[in-house]
C-alpha positions in Angstrom: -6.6 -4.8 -8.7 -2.9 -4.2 -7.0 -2.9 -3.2 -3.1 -0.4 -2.0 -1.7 0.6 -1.4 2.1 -1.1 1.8 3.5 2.1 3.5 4.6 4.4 2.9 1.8 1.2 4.5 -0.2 0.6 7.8 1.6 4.3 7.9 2.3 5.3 7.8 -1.2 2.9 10.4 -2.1 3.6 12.5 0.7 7.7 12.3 0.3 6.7 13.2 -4.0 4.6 16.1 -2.9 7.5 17.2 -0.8 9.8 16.5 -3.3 8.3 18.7 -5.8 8.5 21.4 -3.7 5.0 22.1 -2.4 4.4 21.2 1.3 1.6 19.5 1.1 -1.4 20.3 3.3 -2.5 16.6 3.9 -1.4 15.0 6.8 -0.2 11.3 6.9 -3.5 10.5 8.5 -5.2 12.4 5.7 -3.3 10.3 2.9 -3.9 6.7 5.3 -7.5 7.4 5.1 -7.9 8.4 1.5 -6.6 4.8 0.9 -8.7 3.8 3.2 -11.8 5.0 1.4 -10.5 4.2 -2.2 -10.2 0.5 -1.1 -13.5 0.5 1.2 -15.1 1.8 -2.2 -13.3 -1.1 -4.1 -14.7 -3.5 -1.2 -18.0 -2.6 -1.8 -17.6 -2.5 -5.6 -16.3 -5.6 -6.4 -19.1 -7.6 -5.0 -20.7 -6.8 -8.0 -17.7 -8.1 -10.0 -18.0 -11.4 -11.7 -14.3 -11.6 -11.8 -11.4 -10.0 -9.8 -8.0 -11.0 -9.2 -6.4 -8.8 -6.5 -3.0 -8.9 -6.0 -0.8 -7.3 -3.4 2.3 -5.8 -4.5 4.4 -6.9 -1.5 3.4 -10.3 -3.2 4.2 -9.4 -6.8 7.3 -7.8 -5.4 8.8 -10.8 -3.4 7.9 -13.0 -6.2 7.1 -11.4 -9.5 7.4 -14.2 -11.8 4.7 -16.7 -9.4 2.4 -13.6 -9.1 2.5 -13.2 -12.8 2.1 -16.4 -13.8 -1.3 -16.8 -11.6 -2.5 -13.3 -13.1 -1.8 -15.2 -16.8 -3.7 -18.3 -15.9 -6.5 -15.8 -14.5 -6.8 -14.4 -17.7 -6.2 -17.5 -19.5 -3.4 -16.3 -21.0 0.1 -18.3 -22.4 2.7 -17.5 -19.2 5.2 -15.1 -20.3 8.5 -14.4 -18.4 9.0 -11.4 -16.3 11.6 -9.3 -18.1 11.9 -6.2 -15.9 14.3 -5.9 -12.9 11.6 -6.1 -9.7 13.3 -4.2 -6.6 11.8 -6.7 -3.9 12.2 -4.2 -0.7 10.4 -1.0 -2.4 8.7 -0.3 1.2 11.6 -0.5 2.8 12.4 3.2 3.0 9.1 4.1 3.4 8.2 1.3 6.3 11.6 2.8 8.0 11.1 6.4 7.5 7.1 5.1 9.2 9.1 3.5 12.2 11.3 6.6 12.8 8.2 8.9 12.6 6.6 6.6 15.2 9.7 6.9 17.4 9.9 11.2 17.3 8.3 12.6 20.0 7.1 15.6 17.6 5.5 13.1 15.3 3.3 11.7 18.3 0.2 13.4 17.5 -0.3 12.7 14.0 1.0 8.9 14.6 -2.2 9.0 17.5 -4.5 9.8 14.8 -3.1 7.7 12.3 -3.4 4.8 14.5 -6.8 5.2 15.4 -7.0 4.2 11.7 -5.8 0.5 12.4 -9.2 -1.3 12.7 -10.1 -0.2 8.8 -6.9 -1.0 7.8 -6.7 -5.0 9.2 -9.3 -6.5 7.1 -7.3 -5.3 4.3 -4.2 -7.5 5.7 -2.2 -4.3 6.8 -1.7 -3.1 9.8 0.1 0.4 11.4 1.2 -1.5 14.0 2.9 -4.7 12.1 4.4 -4.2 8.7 4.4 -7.7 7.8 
């Protein structure tokens, strides 16, 4: 299972929406807490797992050939080498495009909303409030 920051998530979709040219009508919030659910569901799914290797894509990202190399030997699989060009800031944009919403005063009340998401979000190892 690959988890990946909240933000960057509903950020990305929202920005691809955009992109294709229908405004969508899902708020930031609305996207947040869709991940929210999806990986609450996971949560409570994967207790009935009798094996799960999650791994978080900042991880992968930062480090793709460690991360892949523990995902081999949880398979039991040879280690193979990582031949694809990993882009290690891929939140980036969308972590700085979240820090500029947070500082516009018209994006105040969907950022109050969105925040009152933050105690879901932690035991997932995210938070709104600190992107690392």
């Amino acid at each position: 299972m690959i988890i990946r920051h909240p933000v960057a998530v509903a950020l990305a979709t929202y920005n691809a929406l955009a992109s294709g040219g229908s405004v969508p009508d899902l708020t930031l919030g609305d996207l947040i807490e869709h991940w929210l659910i999806c990986y609450e569901i996971f949560q409570a799914d994967a207790a009935h797992l009798q094996r799960l290797s999650v791994v978080r894509y900042e991880d992968f990202v930062a480090h793709p050939q460690r991360t892949l190399d523990a995902l081999h030997a949880f398979l039991g699989a040879p280690p193979h080498p990582c031949s694809e060009d990993i882009q290690p800031h891929a939140n980036a944009r969308y972590l700085a495009q979240w820090r500029a919403m947070c500082q516009n005063p018209s994006y105040q009340p969907t950022i109050a909303r969105t925040m009152r998401l933050e105690e879901r979000i932690l035991p997932f190892g995210y938070s709104l409030m600190d992107e690392e």
